[in-house]
N, C-alpha and C positions, 0 to 999 in steps of 0.2 A: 358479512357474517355467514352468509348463506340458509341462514335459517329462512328468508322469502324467495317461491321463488314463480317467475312470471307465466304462466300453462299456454295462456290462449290470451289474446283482446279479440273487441270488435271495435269501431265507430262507425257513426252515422252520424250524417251531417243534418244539421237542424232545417225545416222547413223555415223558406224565407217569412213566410205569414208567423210563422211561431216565434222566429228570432225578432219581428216587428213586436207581437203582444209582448215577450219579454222586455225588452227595452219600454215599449209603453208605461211597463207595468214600476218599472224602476224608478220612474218620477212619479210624482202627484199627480192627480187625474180626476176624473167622474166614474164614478160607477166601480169604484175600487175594487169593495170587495165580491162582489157579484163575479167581475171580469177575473179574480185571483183565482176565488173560487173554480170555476173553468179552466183556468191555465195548470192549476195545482192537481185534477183529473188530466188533462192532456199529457203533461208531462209526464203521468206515471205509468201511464201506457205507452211513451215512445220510452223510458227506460227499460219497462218489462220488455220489449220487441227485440233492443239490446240484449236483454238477457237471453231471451228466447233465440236469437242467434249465435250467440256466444256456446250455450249448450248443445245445438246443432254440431258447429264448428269443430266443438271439442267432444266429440261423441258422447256425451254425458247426460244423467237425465235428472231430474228437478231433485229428486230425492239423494243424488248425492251431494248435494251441497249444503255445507252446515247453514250458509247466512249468505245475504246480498247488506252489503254497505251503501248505505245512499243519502249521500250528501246532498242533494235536492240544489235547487236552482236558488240562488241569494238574491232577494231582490231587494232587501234593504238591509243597511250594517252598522247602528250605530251603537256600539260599545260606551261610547264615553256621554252619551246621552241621561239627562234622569229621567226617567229611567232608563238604562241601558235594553238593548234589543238587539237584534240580530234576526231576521226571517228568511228564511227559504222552505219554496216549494216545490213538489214532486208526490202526491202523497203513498206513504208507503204500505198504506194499509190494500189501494189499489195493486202497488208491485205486488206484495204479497200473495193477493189473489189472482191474479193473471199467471204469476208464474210458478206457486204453490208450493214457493220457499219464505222463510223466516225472513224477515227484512228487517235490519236495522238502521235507526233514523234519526233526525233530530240530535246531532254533534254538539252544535255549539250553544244549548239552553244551561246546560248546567256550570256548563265553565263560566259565563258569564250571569249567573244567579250566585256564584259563588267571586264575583268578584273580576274575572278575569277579565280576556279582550274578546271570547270564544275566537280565535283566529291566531296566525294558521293551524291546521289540524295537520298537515306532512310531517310534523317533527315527529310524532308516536312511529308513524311506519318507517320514515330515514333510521330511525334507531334500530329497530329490527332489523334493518335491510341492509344499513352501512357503517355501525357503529363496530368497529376497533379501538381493541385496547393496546397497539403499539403508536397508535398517531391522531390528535385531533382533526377532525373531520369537519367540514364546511359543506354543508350539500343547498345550491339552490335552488329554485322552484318558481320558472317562471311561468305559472298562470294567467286569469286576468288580472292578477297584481303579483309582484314579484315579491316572497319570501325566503331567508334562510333558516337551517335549521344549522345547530351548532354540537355535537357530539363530542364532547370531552373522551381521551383515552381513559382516565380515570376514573372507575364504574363508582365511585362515590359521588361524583358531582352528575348533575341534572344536566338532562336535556334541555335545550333552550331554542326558540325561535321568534322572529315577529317578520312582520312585512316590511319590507326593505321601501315597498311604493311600485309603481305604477308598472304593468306588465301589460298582455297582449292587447286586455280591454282597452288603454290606449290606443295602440300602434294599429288596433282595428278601427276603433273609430276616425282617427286622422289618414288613413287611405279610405275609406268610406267617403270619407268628407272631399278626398282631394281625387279620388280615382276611380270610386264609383264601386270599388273592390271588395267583398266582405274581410280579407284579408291579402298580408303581403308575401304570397309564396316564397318559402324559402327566403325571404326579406329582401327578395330581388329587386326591388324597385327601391327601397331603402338603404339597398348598399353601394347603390351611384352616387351615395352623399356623403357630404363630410362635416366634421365635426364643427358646430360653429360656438370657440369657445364664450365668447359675449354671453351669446344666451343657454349655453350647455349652467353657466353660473347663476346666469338669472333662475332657470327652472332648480337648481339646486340651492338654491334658496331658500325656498317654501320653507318656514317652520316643521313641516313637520320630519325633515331629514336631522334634524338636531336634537329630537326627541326620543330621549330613553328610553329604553326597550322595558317593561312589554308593550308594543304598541301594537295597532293594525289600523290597513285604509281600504278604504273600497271608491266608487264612483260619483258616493256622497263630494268627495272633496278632491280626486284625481277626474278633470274628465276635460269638456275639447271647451268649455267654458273658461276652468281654467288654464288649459294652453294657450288660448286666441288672448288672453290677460296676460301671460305672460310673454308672448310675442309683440 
């Protein structure tokens, strides 16, 4: 539609001690909330850095920017829980003041206080970004779980999306596990293989592929526990 359109990125890649406390922090543990606490200051400072490069980058300065979006780091996802939840951290009250713009935060509390799966959240932007009214549109989204969003040509009907399942967060942990690798560049070591259908059906399987949409999954229930189970 062209109504988005891309200026500048940056990344930065995560410190290996900090991608170690995240994953720590993803399972049950000692010392929870103490270590959360700490990790949710840390993180908000490597995203203002980001930011803080980004406005270098793009010769801009703090005050022209309406808002920073920040989806924060997930480190637990349970929707269908009673009570339901969903957490992530990064806090933004720290972005805010490092970088001395408006920060907005905390996405998935009210969709899921109202009901929902809070997950994924790409379908609001795919609609800005890709939504036509002469053809339905499928746009996917492979993060560390893979989602689609579904854009009807027909501006009467609703946007729609859920997680389709398991995306990089796998495919990092099992070269981790088998290569040593934080990840599989360019999937160059995963594309000397081939399809092995026996178990391509065993892992499609999983109840949760037969499961009506809205749904969503995170690492609670995709992860190398259960791969080495289903191998």
């Amino acid at each position: 539609s062209g109504s988005v359109q891309i200026e500048q990125t940056v990344s930065r890649p995560f410190a290996d001690d900090l991608r170690q406390q995240i994953f720590a922090l993803s399972t049950a543990g000692e010392n929870e909330i103490e270590r959360m606490g700490a990790l949710d200051y840390r993180l908000a400072t490597e995203f203002a850095e980001c930011v803080k490069s980004l406005l270098v980058n793009s010769g801009l300065k703090a005050n022209d920017i309406t808002a920073i979006g920040s989806h924060g780091q997930t480190l637990r996802h349970h929707p269908n829980n009673t009570p339901p939840f969903s957490l992530q951290i990064g806090n933004p009250s720290v972005i805010a003041e490092l970088t001395g713009i408006t920060t907005v935060a905390d996405f998935r509390a009210r969709d899921i206080a109202a009901g929902g799966q809070g997950a994924p959240l790409v379908p609001v932007f795919h609609a800005a970004a890709f939504r036509s009214d002469s053809a339905t549109r499928v746009i996917i989204n492979i993060g560390g779980f893979a989602n689609i969003s579904i854009l009807p040509a027909e501006p009467e009907q609703n946007v729609t999306g859920f997680d389709t399942g398991p995306g990089n967060t796998m495919l990092d942990a099992w070269i981790d596990e088998n290569k040593g690798l934080g990840f599989d560049e360019n999937g160059a070591w995963s594309t000397k293989g081939t399809v092995e259908p026996g178990l391509l059906k065993q892992l499609l399987s999983d109840p949760y592929f037969d499961l009506q949409p809205p749904k969503s999954t995170g690492k609670e229930h995709f992860n190398l526990n259960w791969l080495q189970a289903k191998i």
